[in-house]
N, C-alpha and C positions, 0 to 999 in steps of 0.2 A: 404550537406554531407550525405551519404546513411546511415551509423549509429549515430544512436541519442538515445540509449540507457545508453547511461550515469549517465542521470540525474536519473533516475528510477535505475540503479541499483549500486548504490555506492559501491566498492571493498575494502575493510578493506587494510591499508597501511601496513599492518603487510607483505602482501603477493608479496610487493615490497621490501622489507626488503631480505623477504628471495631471491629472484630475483637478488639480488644481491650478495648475498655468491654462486648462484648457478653460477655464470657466473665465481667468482674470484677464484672457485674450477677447472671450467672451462679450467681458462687461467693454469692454475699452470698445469692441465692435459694434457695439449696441449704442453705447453714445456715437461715435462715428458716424455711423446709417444716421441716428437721429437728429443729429444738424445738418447733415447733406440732406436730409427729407424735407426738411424745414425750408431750403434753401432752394429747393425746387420746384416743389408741389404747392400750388396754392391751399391757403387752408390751414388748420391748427390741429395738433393733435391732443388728447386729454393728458400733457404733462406731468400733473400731478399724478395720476395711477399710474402715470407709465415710469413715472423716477422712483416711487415708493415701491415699485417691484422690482427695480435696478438696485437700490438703496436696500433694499431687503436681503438680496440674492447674493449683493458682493457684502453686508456683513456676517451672512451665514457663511461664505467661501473664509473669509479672514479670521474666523469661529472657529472652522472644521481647520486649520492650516496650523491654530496655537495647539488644538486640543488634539492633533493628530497622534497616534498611536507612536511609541517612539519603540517596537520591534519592528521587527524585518518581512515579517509579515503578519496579516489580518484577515477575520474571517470573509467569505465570498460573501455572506448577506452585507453585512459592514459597504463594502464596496457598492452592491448593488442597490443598496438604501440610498447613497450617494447620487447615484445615477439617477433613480426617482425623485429626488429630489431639484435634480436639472432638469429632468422633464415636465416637472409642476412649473416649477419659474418662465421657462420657456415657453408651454403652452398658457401660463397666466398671460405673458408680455404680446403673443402673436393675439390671445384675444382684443386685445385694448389697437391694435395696429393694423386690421385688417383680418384677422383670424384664420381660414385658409383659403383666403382670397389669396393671402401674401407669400409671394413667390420667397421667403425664406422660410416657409412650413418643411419645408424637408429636412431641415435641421433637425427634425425630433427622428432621424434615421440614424443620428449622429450618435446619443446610447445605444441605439439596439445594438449598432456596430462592435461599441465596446464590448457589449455584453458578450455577444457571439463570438469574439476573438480572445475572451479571458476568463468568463465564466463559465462554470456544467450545465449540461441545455434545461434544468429546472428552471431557470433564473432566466435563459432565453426567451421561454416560451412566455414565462412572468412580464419579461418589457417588450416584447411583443404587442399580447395585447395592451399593455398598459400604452403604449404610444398610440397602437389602432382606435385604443379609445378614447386619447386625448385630440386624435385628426377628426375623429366622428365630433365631440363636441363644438370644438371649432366649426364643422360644417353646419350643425345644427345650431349654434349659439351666437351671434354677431353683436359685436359692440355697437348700439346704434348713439353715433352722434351728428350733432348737426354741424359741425364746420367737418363733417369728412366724409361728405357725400359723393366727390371728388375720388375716392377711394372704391365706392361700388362699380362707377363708370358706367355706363351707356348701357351695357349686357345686365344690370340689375334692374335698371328699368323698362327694358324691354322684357323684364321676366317679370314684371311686378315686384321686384325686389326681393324676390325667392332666392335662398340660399346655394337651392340645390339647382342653380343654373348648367346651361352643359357644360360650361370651360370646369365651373368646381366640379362636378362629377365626371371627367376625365382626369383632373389630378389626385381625385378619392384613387380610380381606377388604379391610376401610374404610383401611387402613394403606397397602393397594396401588392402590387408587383413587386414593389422595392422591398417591400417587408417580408414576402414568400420567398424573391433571391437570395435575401441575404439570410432566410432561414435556412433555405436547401443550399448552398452553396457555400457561405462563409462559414456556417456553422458546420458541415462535414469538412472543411478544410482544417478551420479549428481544430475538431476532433481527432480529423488524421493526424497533426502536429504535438497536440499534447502527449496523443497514445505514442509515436513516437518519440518524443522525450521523454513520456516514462519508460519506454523498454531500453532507452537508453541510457536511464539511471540504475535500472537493475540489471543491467548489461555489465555494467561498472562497477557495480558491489558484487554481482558473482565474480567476476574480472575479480576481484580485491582478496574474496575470500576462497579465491582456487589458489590466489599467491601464496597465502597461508600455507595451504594444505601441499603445497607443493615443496614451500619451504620446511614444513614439516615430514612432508616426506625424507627427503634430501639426507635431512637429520637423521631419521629412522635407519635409510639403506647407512648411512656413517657410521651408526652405533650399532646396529647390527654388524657390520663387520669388524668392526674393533672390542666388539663382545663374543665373537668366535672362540679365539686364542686362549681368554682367561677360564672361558666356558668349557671349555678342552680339556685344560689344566685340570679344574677344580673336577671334571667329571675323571680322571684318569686317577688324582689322588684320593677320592671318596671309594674309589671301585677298591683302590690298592689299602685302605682303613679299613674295608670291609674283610678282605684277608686277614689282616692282623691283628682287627679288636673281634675276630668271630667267638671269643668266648665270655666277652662282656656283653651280653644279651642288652642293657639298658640304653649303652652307647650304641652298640650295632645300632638299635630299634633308631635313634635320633642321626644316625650317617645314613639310614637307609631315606630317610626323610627328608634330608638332605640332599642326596643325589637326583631325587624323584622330583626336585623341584630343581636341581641344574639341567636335567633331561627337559622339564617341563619347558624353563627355558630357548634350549636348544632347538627346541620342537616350533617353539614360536617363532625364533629366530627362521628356520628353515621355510615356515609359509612365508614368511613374511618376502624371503629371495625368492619361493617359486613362483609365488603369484603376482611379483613385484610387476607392473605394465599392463596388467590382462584382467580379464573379470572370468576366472575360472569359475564353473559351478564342483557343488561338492558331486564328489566322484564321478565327474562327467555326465551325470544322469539325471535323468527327471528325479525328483525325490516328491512326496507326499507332503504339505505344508505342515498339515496334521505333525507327521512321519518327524520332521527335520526341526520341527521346534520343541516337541516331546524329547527328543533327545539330545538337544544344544539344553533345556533345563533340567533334563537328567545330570549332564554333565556338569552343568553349572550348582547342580544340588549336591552333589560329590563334593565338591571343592568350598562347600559353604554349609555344614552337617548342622551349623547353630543356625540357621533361617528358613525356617519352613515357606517355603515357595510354593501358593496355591495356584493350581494351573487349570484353567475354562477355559475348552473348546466346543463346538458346535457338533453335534453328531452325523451330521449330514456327511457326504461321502467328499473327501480332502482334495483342492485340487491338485495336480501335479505341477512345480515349476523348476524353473533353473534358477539354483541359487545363489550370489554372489557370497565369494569365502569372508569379503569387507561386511556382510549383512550380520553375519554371527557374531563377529568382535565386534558392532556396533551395539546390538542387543546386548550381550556379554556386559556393555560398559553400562550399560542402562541398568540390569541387574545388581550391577556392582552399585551403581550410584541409590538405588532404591534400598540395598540390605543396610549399605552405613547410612540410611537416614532411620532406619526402620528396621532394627539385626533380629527380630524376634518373626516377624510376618511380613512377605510381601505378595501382591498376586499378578499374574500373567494371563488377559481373559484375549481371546483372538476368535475375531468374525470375518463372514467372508461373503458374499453374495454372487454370483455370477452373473444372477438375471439384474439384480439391481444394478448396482453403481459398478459390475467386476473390480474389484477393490478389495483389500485385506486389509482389516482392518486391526492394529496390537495395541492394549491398554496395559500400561506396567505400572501398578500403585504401591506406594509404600504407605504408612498408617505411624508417619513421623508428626513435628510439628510442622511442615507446610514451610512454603516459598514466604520470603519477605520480598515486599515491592521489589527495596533497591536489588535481589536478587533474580527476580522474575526480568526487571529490565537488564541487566546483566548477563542473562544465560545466554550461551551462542556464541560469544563473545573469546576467543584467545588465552590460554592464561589465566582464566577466572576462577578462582575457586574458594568455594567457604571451607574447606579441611584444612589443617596444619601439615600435614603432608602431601596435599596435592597438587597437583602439576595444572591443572584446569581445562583438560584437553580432551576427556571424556567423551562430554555431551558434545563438546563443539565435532569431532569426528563425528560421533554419530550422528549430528545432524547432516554432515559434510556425505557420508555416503546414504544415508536416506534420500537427500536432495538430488543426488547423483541418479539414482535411481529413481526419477521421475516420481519421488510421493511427499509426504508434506509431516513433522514432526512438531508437534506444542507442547508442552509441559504447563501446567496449573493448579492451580489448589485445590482437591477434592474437596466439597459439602459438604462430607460426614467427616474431612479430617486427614490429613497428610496429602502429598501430592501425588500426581496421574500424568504420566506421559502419555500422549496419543500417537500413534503413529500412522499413516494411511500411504499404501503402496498399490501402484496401480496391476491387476494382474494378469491384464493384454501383455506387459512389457516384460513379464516375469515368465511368460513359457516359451516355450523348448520352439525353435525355429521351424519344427520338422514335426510337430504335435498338429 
């Protein structure tokens, strides 16, 4: 099927609703006109084809109004079938009444309208021509009867009864003006309004998910300083155990492990206040990408001796950037989140182009059993988490300063088997102001 724009662009049901009072104002108009016609014009019209297209139209309208969709919204084809559907009835009924003699032919500008102010310009360009070729047929096709000769007038027989007389080929003209305005003009209006309503819905969901992160924050600087004090404590009386068990070697060994992990602690506590506000790079300096991810999975292989962590880099010469201190502990959680699906293997492959896309590109797989749906739709998400001890705030931070940082984070289910985070960071935004 040539359109498959459906899925991607859902039509609010409301706009079928109204689709329907415009048709049933429609039919009531069409009888109208046709006893005031009756009443004026000498002459008969062909009744019977003209009520069996009426009688057709408003039982297909009264069809489509029982069997209507009863969600909230419908796909754009759905809608736009509709519309074609009003454009066949309407050009059947103009042929039997004059065809585009008759000064109501511009009614078939009447979809294109909708289209251009609701639908993506696929669909525009589709009832476009579909109307241009329903005013072509009219001009080329004429109901000929004999009580409505009355209906050619005087200008058809001085043209020999040629269709293409000048009054109809100046409203062909003005017919297709109408149809290029309302391409070039309604339809980049259109366009302007929806692109703004969508940056104004992800305006609103970033808007939603920085409250988050803020109120998360808030938490963080809280508990860091009410984890000071006890952190204090507990490091002042493991130092003072270390004096007094120094000759039980097996205990020392388990306080010294101890302490190394209230330091560690404290340590975290400490970035966490100095770079609270600011996007410090690690040690003020350029660092090598190469350079500064080799040794965040150094470090991260230290603290995880049961998870061989295989690390693929490019051998081409590394660029240099500035790195945010949020970038490490966002990695850091990804690693963490890859060994518990996966404690035996995971791997860390990072590309980088300059000339291509300037972009850095990090893949972190683990070789678990893989994402479930309801988990796949899930991630991102606050609080989410499938472990029995976990808080569910991992991935959502690290997707929170990826995004920050102007690059794009997906998580999926590898082909050969466990899942693959992707991560892509733009590397214009990532160097040094003064490089």
């Amino acid at each position: 099927m040539p359109i498959v724009l459906e899925d991607k662009h859902p039509i609010s049901t409301y706009h079928l609703h109204r689709l329907f009072l415009f048709r049933s104002s429609m039919v009531v108009a069409e009888l109208l006109f046709l006893t005031i016609a009756t009443r004026i014009w000498i002459g008969t019209y062909p009744y019977p084809e003209i009520m069996t297209v009426i009688f057709v139209y408003t039982l297909f309208n009264l069809i489509a109004w029982v069997k209507r969709p009863q969600t909230e919204s419908i796909s754009s084809l759905h809608l736009f079938l509709h519309l074609c559907i009003d454009v066949a009835a309407l050009t059947l009924l103009l042929y039997y009444i004059g065809g585009a003699n008759n000064p109501f032919v511009s009614l078939l500008l009447l979809p294109l309208l909708l289209v251009a102010a609701v639908l993506p310009k696929t669909y525009i360009w589709g009832m476009a021509g579909l109307t241009t070729m329903s005013y072509a047929l009219l001009m080329l096709f004429q109901y000929h009867h004999q009580t409505m000769k009355h209906m050619a007038g005087m200008a058809m027989d001085m043209h020999n009864a040629s269709p293409l007389n000048a009054h109809a080929v100046g409203m062909a003209i003005s017919f297709l003006f109408s149809v290029a305005v309302i391409l070039f003009f309604v339809v980049t209006m259109a366009e302007a309004l929806r692109d703004r309503e969508r940056k104004l819905t992800q305006a609103h969901e970033k808007s939603l998910k920085d409250e988050h992160v803020i109120a998360l924050g808030t938490l963080a600087a809280g508990a860091a300083h009410e984890l000071g004090t006890p952190l204090g404590t507990m490091a002042i009386l493991t130092k003072e155990m270390e004096h007094e068990y120094a000759d039980d070697v097996e205990l020392l060994e388990q306080i010294q492990i101890l302490r190394e992990q209230v330091d560690r602690c404290k340590t975290t506590i400490s970035q966490m206040s100095s770079s609270a506000g600011e996007l410090r790079a690690t040690g003020s300096q350029n660092v090598a990408i190469s350079d500064y991810l080799q040794s965040l999975c150094t470090s991260w292989q230290v603290e995880h001796p049961q998870t061989k962590l295989e690390v693929q880099m490019p051998k081409q010469t590394s660029p240099s950037l500035v790195v945010d201190n949020t970038l490490q502990q966002a990695l850091i959680n990804l690693l963490n989140n890859a060994a518990q699906a996966s404690p035996k293997r995971i791997t860390l492959n990072t590309t980088w182009d300059e000339q291509l896309d300037s972009q850095l590109h990090i893949h972190i797989r683990d070789y678990g059993s893989g994402l479930s749906d309801e988990v796949q739709q899930s991630l991102g998400k606050p609080f989410f988490t499938t472990k029995a001890d976990g808080q569910g705030l991992g991935f959502y931070l690290a997707q929170a300063v990826i995004t920050r940082m102007g690059g794009d984070i997906h998580i999926n289910n590898h082909e050969e088997g466990g899942a693959i985070v992707s991560i892509t960071l733009p590397l214009d935004d990532m160097r040094a102001s003064d490089e």
